[in-house]
C-alpha positions in Angstrom: 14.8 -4.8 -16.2 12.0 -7.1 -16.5 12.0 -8.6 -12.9 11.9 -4.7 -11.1 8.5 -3.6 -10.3 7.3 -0.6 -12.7 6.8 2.4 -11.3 3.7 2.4 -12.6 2.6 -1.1 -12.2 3.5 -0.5 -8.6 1.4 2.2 -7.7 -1.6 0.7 -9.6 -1.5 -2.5 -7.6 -1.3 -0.2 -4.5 -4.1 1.8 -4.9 -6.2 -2.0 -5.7 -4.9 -2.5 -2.3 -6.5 0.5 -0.7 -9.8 -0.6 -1.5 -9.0 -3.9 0.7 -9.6 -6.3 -2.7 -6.0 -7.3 -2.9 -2.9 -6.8 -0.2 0.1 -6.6 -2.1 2.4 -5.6 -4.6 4.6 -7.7 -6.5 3.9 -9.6 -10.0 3.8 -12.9 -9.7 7.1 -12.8 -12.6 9.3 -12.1 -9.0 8.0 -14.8 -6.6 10.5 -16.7 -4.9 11.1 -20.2 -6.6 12.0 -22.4 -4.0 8.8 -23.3 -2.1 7.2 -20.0 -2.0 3.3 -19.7 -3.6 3.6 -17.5 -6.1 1.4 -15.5 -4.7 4.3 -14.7 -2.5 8.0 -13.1 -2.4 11.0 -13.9 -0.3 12.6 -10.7 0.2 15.3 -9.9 2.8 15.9 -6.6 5.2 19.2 -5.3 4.8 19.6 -4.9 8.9 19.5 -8.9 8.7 23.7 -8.2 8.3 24.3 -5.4 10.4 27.0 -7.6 12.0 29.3 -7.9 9.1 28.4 -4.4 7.5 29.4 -3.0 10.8 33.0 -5.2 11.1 33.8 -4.3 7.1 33.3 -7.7 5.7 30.4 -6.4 3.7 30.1 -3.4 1.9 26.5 -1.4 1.2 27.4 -1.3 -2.4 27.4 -4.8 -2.3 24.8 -5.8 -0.6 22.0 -6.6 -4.0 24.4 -9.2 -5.2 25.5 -10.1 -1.8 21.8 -11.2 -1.3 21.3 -13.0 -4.8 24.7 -14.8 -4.5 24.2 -16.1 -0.7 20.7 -16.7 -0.7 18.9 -16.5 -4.0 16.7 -13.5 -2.8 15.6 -10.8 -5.2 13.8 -8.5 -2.9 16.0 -6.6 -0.7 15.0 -3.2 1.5 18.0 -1.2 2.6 18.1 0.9 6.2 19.5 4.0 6.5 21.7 3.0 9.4 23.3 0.5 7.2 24.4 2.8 5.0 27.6 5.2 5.4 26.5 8.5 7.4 27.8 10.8 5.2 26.5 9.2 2.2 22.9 9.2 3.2 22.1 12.6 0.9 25.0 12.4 -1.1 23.5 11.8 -4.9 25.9 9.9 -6.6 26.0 7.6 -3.8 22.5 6.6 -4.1 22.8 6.5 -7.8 25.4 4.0 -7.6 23.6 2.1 -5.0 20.6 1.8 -7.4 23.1 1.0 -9.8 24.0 -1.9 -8.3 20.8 -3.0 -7.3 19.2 -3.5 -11.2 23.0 -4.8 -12.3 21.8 -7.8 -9.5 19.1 -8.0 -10.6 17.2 -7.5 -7.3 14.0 -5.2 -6.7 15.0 -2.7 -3.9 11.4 -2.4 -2.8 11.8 -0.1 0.6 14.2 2.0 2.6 14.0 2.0 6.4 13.6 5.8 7.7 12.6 6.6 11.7 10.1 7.9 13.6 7.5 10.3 13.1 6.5 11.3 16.6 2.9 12.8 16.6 3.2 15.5 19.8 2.4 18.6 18.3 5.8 19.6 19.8 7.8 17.2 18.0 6.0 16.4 15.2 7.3 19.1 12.7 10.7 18.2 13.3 10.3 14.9 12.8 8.7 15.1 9.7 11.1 17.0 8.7 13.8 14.4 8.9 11.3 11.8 7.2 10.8 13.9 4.2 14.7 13.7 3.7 14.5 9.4 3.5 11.6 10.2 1.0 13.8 12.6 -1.3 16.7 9.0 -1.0 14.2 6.9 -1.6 12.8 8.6 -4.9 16.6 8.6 -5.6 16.8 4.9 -4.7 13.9 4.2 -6.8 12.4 2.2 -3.5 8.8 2.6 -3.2 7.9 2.4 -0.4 9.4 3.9 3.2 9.5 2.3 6.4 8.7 4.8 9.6 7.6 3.9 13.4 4.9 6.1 15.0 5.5 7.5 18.3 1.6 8.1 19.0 2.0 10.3 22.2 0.1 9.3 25.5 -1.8 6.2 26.2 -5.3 7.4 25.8 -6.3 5.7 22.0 -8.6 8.6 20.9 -6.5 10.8 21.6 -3.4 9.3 20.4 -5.6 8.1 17.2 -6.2 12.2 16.2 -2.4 13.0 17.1 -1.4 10.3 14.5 -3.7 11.2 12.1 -3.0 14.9 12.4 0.8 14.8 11.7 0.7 12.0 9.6 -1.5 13.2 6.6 0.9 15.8 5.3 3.4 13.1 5.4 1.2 10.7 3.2 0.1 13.8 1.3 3.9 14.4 0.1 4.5 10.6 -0.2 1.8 10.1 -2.7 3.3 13.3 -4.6 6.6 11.6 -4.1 5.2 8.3 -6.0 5.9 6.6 -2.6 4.3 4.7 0.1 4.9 5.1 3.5 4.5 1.7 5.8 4.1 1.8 9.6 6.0 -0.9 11.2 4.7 -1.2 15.0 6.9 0.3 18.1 8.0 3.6 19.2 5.3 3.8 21.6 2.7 1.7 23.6 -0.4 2.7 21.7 1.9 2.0 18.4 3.4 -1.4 19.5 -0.3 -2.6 18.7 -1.7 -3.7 15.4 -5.4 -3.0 16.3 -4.3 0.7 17.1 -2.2 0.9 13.8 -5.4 -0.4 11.7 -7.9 2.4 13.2 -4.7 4.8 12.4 -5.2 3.5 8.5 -9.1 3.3 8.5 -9.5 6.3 9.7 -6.9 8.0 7.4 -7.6 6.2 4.5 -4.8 7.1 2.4 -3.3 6.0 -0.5 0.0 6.8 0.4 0.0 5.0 3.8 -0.2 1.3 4.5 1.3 -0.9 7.3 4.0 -3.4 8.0 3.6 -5.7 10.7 6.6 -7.1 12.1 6.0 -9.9 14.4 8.7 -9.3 17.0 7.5 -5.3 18.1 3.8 -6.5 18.1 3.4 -6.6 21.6 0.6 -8.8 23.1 -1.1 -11.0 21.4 1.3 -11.1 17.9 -1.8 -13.0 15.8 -4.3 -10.4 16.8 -1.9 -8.0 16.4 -1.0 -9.6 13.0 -4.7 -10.2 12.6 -5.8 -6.3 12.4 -3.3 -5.0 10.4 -3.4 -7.3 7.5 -5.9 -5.1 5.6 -3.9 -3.0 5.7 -0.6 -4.4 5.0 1.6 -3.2 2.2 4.7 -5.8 3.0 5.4 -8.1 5.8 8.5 -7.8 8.1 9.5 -11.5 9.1 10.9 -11.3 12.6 13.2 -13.8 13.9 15.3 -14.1 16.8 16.6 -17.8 17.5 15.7 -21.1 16.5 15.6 -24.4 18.5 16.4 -27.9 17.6 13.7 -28.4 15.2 14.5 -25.1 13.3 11.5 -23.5 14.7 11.2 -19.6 15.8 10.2 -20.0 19.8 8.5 -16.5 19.8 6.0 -17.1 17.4 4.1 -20.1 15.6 5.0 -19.1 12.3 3.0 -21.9 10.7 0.3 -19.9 12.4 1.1 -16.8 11.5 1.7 -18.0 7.4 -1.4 -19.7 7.8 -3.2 -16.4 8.7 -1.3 -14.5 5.8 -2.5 -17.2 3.3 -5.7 -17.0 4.5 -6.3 -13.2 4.1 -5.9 -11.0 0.8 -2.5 -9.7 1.2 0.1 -11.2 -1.8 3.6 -9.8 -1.7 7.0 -9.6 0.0 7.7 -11.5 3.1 10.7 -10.2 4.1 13.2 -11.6 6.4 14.8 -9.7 9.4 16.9 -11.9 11.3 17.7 -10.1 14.2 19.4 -12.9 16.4 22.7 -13.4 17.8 23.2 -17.3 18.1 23.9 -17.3 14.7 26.0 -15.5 12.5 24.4 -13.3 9.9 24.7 -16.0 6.9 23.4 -18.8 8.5 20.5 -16.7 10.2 19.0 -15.9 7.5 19.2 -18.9 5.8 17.5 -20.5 8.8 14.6 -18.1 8.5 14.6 -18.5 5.1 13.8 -22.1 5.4 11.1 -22.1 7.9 9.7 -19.1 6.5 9.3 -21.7 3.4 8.7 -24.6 5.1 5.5 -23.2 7.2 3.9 -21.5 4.1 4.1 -25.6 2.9 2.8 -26.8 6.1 0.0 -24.4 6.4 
């Protein structure tokens, strides 16, 4: 199908984007039509309608066409806590889901996995359970995988050789895997911050690990957080939690924040994560879909 991304194509563009001369991933041929640069592409997270995948009103399976239908989005990632338990390994499941995904014609771009904690204690256990999302994401036909880093202790040195201990056989069997893993902030307070999550990338400098910052677990300052890990920055998690009057986010400045994503390198998949409770699931993420639009317009 034309509109997916290539294997190939993919992981061409990706290693471009190690070398810091372009920051994303997606040909311009799936860019978001209404309002979006095409630099740019509206994509939506899956976890955005956990409400009505939890009460039965939506199922997985339909979730790509869901996504097209409700909000002409062609980018969709899928978490692994919205999908049935016991059909997270179960092979025909995932075929079908992929199935489903090209028959929407939607790019499923990323599958949400958990955290790699970096103690030496726990580390080998926990990489254990994130080389299972890789083996569902290779049968997804997803790219890229989505993990937090539990960087033990508060010390940064010593939390920046933890990470980058236990996290290069990870990106080792990504990269053999044809994937990507991206590091969203949280899981820990050296990890909630985006300058610590960039020395974590410099300093491994692997193709087979970017980042993903996600404005709402970026604690502190959110642009400087933003800021460092844009170099970096394989796709973009759009946080939003409420809106007020004027349809605007009150957590962040997100004309600011577009601003600073047009301003640096990075082109590719701005994905929505409406993680609110004011509003329903459908109406959230239409909301964040317009201001995500509306301040890349303004900025």
């Amino acid at each position: 199908m034309n509109e997916l991304i290539s294997r190939k194509n993919f992981l061409l563009q990706s290693s471009v984007v190690a070398t810091g001369l372009v920051g994303g991933i997606l040909p311009t041929s799936v860019s978001a039509k209404h309002h979006m640069p095409k630099r740019f592409t509206l994509g939506l997270s899956q976890y955005s309608l956990r409400a009505i995948l939890r009460d039965g009103s939506l199922d997985a399976l339909d979730f790509p066409k869901f996504t097209v239908d409700q909000f002409g989005i062609k980018a969709i990632d899928l978490w692994e806590g919205g999908l049935p338990k016991d059909k997270l390994d179960d092979s025909k499941y995932l075929a079908r889901m992929r199935k489903k995904a090209e028959q929407a014609g939607t790019d499923l771009f990323l599958l949400m996995s958990g955290a790699l904690d970096a103690s030496k204690e726990k580390r080998e256990a926990s990489s254990a359970r994130i080389s299972k999302s890789f083996d569902r994401a290779s049968q997804l036909g997803a790219p890229l995988v989505r993990i937090f880093l539990k960087a033990p202790g508060t010390d940064s040195g010593e939390g920046l050789k933890a990470s980058v201990e236990a996290l290069k056989p990870l990106a080792d069997e990504a990269a053999k895997k044809n994937l990507i893993i991206a590091i969203e902030p949280g899981a820990s307070e050296l990890s909630q911050k985006g300058a610590f999550l960039a020395k974590v990338a410099t300093k491994l400098n692997h193709p087979g690990l970017k980042l993903m910052p996600d404005f709402g677990k970026l604690k502190g300052n959110v642009y400087e957080g933003t800021e460092a890990m844009l170099p970096h920055t394989i796709t973009v998690s759009c946080k939003m939690h409420s809106f007020d009057k004027e349809g605007n986010q009150p957590d962040f400045d997100y004309p600011r924040l577009m601003k600073m994503i047009k301003q640096s390198d990075y082109k590719g998949i701005l994905a929505i994560e409406w993680e609110g409770s004011a509003l329903k699931p459908i109406p959230g993420v239409k909301a964040s879909k317009k201001l995500i639009e509306r301040s890349l317009q303004s900025s």
